[in-house]
DRENDRENRO-79342 format. One record per atom (N, C-alpha, C): chain; atom name; x, z, y. Coordinates in steps of 0.05 Angstrom, whole numbers, plus 32768, in hexadecimal, padded with zeros to 4 digits. Last residue first. Layout:
BEGIN
+-------+------+------+------+------+
: kette : atom :    x :    z :    y :
+-------+------+------+------+------+
:     A :   CA :    X :    Z :    Y :
...
+-------+------+------+------+------+
END
This chain:
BEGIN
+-------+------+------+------+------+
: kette : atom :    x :    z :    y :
+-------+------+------+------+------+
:     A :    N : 8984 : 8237 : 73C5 :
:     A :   CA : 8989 : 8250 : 73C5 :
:     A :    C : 8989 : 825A : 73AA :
:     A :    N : 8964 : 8212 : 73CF :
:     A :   CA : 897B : 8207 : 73C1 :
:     A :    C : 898C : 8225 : 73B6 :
:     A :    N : 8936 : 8225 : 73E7 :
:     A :   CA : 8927 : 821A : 73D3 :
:     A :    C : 8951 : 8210 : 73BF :
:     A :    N : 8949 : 822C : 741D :
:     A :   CA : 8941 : 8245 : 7404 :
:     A :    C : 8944 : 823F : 73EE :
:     A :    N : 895B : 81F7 : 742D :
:     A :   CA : 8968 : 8210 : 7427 :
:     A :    C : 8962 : 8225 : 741C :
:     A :    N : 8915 : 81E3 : 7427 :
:     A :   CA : 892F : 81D3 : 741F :
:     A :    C : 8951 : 81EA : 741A :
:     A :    N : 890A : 8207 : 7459 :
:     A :   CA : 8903 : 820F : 743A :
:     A :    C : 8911 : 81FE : 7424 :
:     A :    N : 892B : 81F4 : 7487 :
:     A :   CA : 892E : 8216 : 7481 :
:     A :    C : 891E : 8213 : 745E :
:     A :    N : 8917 : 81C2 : 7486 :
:     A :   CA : 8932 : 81CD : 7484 :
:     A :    C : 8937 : 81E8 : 7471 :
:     A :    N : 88DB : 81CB : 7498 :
:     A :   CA : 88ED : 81BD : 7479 :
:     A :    C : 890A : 81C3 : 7474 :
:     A :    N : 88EF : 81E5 : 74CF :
:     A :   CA : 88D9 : 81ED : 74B6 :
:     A :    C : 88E2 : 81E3 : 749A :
:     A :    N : 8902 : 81B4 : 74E0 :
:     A :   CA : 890E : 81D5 : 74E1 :
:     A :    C : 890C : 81E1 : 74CF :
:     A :    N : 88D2 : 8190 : 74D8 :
:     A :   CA : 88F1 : 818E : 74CC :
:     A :    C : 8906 : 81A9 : 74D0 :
:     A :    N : 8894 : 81AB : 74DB :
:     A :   CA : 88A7 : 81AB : 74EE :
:     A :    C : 88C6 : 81A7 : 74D5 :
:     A :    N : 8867 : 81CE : 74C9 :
:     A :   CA : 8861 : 81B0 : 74CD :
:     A :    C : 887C : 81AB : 74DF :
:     A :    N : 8872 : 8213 : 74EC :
:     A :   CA : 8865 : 81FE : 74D4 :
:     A :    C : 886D : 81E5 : 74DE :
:     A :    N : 88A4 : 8225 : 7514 :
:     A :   CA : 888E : 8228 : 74F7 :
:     A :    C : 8889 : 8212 : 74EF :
:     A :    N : 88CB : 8221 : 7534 :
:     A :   CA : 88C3 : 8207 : 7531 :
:     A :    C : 889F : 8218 : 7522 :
:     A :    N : 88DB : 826A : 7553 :
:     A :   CA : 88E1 : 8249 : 7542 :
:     A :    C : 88C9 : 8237 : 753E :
:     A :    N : 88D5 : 8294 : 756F :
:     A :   CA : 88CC : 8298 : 7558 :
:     A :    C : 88D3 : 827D : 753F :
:     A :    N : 88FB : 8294 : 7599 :
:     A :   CA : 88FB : 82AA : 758B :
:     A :    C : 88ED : 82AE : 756E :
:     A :    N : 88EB : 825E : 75AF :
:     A :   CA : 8903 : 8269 : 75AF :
:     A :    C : 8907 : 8282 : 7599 :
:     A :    N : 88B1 : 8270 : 75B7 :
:     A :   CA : 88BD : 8253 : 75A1 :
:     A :    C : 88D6 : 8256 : 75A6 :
:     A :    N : 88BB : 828B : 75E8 :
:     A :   CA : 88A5 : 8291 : 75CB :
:     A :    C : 88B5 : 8282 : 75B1 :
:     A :    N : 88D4 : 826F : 760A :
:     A :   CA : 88E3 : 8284 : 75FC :
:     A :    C : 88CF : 828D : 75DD :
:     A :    N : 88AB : 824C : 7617 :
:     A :   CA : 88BC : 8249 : 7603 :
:     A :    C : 88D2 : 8256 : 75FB :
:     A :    N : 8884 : 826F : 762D :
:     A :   CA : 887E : 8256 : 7614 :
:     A :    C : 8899 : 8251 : 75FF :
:     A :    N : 88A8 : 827B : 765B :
:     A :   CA : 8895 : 828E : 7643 :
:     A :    C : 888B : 8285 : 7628 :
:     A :    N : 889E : 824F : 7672 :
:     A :   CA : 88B9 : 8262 : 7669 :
:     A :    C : 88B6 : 8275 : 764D :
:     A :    N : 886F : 8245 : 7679 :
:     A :   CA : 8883 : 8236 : 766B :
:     A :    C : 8892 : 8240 : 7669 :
:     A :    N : 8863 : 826E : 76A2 :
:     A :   CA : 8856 : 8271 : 7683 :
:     A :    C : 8865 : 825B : 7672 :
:     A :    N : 8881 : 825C : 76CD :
:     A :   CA : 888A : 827A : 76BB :
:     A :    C : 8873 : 827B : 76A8 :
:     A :    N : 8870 : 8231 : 76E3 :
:     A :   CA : 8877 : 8235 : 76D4 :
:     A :    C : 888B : 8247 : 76C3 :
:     A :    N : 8840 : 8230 : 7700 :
:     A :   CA : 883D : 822B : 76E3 :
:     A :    C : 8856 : 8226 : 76E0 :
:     A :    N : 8820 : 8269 : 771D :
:     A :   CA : 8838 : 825B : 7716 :
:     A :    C : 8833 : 8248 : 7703 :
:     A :    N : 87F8 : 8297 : 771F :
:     A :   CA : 87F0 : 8282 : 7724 :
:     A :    C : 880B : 8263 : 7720 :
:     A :    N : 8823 : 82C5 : 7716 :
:     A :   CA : 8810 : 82BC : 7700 :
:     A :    C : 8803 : 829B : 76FB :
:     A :    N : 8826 : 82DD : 7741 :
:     A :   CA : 883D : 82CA : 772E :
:     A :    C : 8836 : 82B9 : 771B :
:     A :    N : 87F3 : 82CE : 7773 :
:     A :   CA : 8808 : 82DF : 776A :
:     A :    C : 8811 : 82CC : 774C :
:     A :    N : 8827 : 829F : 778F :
:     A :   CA : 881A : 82BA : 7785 :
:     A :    C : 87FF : 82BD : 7784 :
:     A :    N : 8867 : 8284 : 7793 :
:     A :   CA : 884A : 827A : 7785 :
:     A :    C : 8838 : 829A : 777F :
:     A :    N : 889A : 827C : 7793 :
:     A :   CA : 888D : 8295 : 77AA :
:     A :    C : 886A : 828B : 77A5 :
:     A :    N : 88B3 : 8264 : 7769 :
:     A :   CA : 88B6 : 827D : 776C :
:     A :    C : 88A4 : 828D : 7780 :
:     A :    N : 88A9 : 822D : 775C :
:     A :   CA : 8892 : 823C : 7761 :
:     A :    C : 889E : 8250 : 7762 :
:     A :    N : 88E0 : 821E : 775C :
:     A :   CA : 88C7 : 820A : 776A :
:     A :    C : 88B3 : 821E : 776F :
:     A :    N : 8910 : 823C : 774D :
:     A :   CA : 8917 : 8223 : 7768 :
:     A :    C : 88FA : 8215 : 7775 :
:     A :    N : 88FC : 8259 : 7724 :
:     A :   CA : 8909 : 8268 : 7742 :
:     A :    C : 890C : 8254 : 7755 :
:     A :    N : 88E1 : 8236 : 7706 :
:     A :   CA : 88CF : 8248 : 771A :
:     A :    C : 88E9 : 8255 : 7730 :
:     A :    N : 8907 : 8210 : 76F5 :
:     A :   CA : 88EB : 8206 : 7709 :
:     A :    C : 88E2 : 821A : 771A :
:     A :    N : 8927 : 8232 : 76E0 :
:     A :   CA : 892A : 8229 : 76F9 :
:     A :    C : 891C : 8225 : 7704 :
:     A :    N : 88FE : 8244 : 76B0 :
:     A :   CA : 8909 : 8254 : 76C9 :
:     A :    C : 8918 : 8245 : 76E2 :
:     A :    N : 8901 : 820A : 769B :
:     A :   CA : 88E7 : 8214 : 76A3 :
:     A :    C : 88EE : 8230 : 76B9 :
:     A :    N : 8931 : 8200 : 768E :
:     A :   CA : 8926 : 81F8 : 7699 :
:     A :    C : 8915 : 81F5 : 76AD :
:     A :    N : 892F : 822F : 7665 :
:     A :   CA : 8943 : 8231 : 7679 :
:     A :    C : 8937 : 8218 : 768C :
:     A :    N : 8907 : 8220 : 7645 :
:     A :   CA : 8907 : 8234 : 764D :
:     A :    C : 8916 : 8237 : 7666 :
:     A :    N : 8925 : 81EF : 762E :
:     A :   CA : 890A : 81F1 : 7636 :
:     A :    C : 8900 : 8206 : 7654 :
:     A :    N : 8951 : 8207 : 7608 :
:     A :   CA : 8952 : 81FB : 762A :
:     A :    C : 893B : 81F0 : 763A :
:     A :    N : 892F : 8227 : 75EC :
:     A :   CA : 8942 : 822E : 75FE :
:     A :    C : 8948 : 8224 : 7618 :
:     A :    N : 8919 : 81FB : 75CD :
:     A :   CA : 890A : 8210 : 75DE :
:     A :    C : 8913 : 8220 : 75F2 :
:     A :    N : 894D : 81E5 : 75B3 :
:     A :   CA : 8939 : 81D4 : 75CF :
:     A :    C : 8922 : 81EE : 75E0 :
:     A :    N : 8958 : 820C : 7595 :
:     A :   CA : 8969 : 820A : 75B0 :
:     A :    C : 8955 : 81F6 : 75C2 :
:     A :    N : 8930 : 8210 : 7576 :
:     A :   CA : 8936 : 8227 : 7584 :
:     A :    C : 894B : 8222 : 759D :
:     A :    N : 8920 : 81E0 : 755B :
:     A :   CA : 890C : 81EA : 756D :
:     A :    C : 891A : 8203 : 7582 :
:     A :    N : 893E : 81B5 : 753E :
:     A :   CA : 8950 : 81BF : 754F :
:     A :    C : 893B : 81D0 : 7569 :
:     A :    N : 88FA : 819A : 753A :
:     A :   CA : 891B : 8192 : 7537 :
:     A :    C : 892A : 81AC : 7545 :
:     A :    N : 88CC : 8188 : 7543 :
:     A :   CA : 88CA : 81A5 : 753C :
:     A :    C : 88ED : 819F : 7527 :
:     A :    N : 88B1 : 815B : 7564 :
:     A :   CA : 88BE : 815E : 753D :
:     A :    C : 88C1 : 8172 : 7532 :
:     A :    N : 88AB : 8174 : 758D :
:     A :   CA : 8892 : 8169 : 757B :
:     A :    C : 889A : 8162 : 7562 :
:     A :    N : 88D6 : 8184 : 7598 :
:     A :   CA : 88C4 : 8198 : 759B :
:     A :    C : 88B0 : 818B : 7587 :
:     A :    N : 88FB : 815F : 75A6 :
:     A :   CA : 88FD : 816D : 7590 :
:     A :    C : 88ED : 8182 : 7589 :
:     A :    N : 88DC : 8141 : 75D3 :
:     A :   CA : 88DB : 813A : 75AE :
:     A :    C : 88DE : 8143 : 759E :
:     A :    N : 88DF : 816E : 75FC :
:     A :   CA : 88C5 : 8167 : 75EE :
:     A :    C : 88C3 : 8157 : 75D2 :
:     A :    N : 890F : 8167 : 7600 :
:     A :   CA : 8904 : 8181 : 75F6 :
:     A :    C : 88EB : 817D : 75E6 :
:     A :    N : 891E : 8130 : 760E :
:     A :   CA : 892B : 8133 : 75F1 :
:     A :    C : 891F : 815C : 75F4 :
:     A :    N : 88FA : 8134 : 763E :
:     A :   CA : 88FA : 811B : 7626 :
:     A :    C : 8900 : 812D : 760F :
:     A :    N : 8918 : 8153 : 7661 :
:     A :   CA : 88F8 : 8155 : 764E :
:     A :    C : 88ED : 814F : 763D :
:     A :    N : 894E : 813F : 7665 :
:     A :   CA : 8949 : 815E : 765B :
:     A :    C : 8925 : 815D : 764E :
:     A :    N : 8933 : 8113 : 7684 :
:     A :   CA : 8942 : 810D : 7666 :
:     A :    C : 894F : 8125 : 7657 :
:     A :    N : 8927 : 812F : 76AF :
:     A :   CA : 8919 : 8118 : 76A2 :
:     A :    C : 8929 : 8119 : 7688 :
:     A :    N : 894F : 814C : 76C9 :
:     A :   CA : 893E : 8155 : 76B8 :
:     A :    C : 892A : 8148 : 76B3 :
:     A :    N : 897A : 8120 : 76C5 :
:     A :   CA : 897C : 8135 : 76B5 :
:     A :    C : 8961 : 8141 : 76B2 :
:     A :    N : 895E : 8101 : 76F5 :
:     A :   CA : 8963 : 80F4 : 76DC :
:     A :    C : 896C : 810C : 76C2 :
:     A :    N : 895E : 812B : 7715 :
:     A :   CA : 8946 : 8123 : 770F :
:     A :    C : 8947 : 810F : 76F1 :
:     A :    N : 8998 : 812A : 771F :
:     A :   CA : 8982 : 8148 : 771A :
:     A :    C : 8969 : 813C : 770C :
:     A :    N : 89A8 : 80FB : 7730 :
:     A :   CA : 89AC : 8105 : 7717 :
:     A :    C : 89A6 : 8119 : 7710 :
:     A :    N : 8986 : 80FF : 776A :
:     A :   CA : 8987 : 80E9 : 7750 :
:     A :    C : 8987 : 80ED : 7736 :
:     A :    N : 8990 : 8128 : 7783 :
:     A :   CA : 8979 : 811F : 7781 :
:     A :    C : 897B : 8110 : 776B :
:     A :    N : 89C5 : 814F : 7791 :
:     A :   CA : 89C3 : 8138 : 777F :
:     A :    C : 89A3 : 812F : 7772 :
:     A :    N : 89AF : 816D : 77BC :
:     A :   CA : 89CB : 8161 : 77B6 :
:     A :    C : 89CC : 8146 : 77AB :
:     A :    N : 898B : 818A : 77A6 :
:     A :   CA : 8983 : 8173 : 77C3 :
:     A :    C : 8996 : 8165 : 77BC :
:     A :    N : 899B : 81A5 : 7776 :
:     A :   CA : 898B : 818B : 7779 :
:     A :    C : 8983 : 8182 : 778B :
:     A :    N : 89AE : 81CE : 779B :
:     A :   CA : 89CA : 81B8 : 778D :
:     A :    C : 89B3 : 81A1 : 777F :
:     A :    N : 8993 : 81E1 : 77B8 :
:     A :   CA : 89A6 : 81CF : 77C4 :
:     A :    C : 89B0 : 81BB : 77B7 :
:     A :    N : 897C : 8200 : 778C :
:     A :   CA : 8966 : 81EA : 77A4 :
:     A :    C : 897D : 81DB : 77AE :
:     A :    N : 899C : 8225 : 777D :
:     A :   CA : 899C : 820D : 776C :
:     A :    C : 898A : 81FB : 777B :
:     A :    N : 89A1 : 823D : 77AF :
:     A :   CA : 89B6 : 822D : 77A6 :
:     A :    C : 89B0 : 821B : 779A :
:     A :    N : 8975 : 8255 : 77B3 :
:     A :   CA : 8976 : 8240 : 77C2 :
:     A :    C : 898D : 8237 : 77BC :
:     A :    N : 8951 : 8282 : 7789 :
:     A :   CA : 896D : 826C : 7784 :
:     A :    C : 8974 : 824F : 779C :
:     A :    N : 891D : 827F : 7793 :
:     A :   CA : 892D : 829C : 778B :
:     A :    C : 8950 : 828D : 7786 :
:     A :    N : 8909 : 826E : 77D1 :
:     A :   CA : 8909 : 8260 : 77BB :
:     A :    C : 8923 : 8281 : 77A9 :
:     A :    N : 88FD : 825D : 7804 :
:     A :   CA : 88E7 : 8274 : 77EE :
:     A :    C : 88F5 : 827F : 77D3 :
:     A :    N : 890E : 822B : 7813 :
:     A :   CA : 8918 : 8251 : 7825 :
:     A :    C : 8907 : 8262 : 7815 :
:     A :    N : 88FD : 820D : 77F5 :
:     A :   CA : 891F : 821B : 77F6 :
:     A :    C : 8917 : 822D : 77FB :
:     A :    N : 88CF : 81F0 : 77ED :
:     A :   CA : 88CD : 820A : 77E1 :
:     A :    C : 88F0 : 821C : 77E8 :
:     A :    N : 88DD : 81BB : 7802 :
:     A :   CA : 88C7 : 81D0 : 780E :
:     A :    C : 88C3 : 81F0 : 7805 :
:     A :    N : 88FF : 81B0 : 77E9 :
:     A :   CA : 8902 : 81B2 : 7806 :
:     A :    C : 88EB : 81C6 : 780E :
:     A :    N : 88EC : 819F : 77B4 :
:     A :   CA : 8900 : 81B2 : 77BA :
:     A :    C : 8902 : 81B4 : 77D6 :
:     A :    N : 88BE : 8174 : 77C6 :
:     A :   CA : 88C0 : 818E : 77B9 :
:     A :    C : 88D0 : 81AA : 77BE :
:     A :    N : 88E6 : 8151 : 77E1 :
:     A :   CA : 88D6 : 8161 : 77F4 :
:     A :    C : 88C3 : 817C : 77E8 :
:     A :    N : 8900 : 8145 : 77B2 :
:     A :   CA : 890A : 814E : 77CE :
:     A :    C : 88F9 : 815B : 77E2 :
:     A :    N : 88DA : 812D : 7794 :
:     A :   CA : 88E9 : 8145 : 778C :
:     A :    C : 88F9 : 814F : 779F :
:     A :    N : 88CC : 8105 : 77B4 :
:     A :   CA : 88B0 : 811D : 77A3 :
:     A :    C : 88C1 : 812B : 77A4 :
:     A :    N : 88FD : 80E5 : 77B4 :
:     A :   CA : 88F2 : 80F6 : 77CE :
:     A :    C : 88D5 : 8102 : 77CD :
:     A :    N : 8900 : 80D9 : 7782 :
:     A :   CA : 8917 : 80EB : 778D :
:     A :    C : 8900 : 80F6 : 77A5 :
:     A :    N : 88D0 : 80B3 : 7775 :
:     A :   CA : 88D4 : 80CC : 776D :
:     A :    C : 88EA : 80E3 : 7778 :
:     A :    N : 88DE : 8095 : 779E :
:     A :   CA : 88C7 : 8096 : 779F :
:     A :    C : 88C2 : 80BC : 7795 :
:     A :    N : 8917 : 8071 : 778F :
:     A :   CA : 8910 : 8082 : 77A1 :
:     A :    C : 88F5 : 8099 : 77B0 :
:     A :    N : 891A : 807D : 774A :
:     A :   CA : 8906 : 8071 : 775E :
:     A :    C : 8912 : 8086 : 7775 :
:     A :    N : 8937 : 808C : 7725 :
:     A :   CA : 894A : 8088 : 773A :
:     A :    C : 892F : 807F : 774B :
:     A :    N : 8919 : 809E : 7701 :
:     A :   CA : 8922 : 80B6 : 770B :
:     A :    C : 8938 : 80A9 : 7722 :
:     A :    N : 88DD : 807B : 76FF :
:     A :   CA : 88F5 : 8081 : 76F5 :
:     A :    C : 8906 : 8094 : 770C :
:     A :    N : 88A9 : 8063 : 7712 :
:     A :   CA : 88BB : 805C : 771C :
:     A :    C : 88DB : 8060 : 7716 :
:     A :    N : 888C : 8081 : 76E6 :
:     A :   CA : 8885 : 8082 : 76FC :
:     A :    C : 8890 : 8076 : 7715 :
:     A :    N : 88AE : 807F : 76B4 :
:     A :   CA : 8898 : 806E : 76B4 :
:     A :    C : 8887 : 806F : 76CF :
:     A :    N : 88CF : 80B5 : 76BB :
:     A :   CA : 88DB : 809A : 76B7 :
:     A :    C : 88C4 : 8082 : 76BA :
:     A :    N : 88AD : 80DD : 76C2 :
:     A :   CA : 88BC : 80D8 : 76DF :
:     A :    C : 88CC : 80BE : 76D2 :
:     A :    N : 888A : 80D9 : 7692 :
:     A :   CA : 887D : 80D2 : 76AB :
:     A :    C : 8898 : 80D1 : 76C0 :
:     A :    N : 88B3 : 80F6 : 766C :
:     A :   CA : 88B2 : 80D1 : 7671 :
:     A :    C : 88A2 : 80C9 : 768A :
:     A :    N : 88B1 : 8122 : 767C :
:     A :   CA : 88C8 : 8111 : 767C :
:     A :    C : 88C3 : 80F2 : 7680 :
:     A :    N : 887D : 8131 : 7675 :
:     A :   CA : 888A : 8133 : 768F :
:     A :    C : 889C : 8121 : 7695 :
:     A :    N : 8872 : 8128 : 763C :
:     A :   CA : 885D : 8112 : 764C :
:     A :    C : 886F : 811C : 766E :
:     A :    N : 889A : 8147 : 7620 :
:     A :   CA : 889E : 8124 : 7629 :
:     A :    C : 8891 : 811F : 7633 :
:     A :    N : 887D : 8174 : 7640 :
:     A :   CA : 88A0 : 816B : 7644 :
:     A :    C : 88A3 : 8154 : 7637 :
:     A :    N : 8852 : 816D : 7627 :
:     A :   CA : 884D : 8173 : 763C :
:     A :    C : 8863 : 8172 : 7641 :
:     A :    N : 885B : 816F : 75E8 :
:     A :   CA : 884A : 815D : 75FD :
:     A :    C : 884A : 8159 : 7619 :
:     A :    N : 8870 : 81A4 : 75E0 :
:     A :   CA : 887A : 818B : 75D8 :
:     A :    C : 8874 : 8170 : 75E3 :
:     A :    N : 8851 : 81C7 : 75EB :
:     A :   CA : 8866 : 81C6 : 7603 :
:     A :    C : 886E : 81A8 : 75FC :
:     A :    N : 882B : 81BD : 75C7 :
:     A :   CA : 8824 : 81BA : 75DC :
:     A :    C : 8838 : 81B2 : 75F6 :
:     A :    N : 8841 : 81C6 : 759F :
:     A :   CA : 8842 : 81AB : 759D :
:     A :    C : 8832 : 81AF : 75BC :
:     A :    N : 884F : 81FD : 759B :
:     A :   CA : 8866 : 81E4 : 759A :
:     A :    C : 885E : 81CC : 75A2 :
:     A :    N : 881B : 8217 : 75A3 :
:     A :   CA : 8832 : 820F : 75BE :
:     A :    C : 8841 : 81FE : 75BA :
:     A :    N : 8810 : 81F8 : 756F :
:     A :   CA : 87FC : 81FD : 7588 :
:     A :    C : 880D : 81FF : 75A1 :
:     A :    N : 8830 : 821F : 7551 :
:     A :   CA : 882E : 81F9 : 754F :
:     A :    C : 8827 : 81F5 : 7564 :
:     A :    N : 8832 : 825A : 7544 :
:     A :   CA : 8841 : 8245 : 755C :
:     A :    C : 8841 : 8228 : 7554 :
:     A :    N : 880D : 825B : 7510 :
:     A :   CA : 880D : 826C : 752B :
:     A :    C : 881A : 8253 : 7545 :
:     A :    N : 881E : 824C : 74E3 :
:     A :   CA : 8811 : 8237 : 74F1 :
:     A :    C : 880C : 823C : 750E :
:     A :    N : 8825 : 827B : 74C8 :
:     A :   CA : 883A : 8264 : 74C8 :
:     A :    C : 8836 : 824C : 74E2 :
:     A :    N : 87F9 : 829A : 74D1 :
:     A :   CA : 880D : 82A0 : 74D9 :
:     A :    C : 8825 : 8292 : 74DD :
:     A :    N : 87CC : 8277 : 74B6 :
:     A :   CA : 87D0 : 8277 : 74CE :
:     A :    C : 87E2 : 8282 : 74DC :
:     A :    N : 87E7 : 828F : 7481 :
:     A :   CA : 87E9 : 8272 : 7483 :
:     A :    C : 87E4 : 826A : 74A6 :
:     A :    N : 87E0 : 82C4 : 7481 :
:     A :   CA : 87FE : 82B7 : 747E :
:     A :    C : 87FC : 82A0 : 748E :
:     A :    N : 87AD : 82C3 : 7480 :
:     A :   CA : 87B9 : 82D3 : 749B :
:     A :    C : 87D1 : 82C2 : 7499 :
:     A :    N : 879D : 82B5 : 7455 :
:     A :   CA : 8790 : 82A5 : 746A :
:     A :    C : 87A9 : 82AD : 747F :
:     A :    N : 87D0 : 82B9 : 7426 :
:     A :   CA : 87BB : 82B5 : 742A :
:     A :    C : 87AB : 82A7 : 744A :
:     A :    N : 880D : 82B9 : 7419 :
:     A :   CA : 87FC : 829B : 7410 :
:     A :    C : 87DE : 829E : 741A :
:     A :    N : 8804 : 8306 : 7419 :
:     A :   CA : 880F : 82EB : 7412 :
:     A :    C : 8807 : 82CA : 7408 :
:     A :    N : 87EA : 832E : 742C :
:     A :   CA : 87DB : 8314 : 7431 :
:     A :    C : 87EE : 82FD : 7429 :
:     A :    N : 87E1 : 836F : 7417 :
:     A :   CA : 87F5 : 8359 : 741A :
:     A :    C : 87EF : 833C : 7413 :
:     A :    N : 87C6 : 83A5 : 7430 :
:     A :   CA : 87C3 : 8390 : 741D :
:     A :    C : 87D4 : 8378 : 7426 :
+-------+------+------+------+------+
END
């Protein structure tokens, strides 16, 4: 039986709001917490994130990329502060959902090979379920209540 416009459809559209807007929250409330906590040049915050990354190297599935943010403490942290910002807005507008989820995603795998990779068992991580979050929203898009969304029916609708 074919549920068009009916209940199933309509929660089917509405399916990924819930992670969108969840990841969406949770990457500007990150981003902006390392700017409103002293900001990404605080010395305060470099040496959280230094002794983060320090402590997890020798575990770590990528000690290169552990180096190359000891390296540059500063502008690592200012990148992925203002990488969270502009994921998390375009996440909550539901803008350009597939590449921010993307780099979301990519993000979110560094974290785990450079921070929680030896976290076990894996599960207990948090963040290979963000990865997972947002390859989800990578693969499926903005859905509902989202300018992506308007877009895509604005183009049918001219069709």
């Amino acid at each position: 039986m074919d549920d068009q416009g009916g209940v199933r459809e309509r929660l089917a559209r509405h399916g990924v709001l819930p992670l969108r807007l969840f990841l969406g929250v949770t990457f500007l409330y990150a981003g902006l917490d390392k700017f409103l906590s002293g900001g990404p040049f605080s010395s305060v915050d470099r040496e959280v994130m230094r002794s983060m990354l320090e402590f997890g190297r020798d575990t770590s599935a990528a000690p290169w990329l552990v180096d190359l943010a000891l390296d540059n403490a500063g502008p690592a942290l200012t990148g992925v502060a203002v990488a969270e910002v502009v994921v998390g807005v375009l996440l909550l507008v539901g803008v350009l959902t597939r590449p921010a989820a993307m780099l979301g995603a990519v993000m979110a795998l560094g974290f785990w090979v450079t921070v929680s990779w030896e976290t076990s068992p894996y599960y207990f991580g948090g963040d290979l379920p963000y990865a997972v979050g947002f390859l989800t929203l990578a693969l499926t898009g903005a859905g509902a209540f989202s300018v992506d969304s308007a877009r895509a029916t604005r183009r049918a609708a001219a069709r």
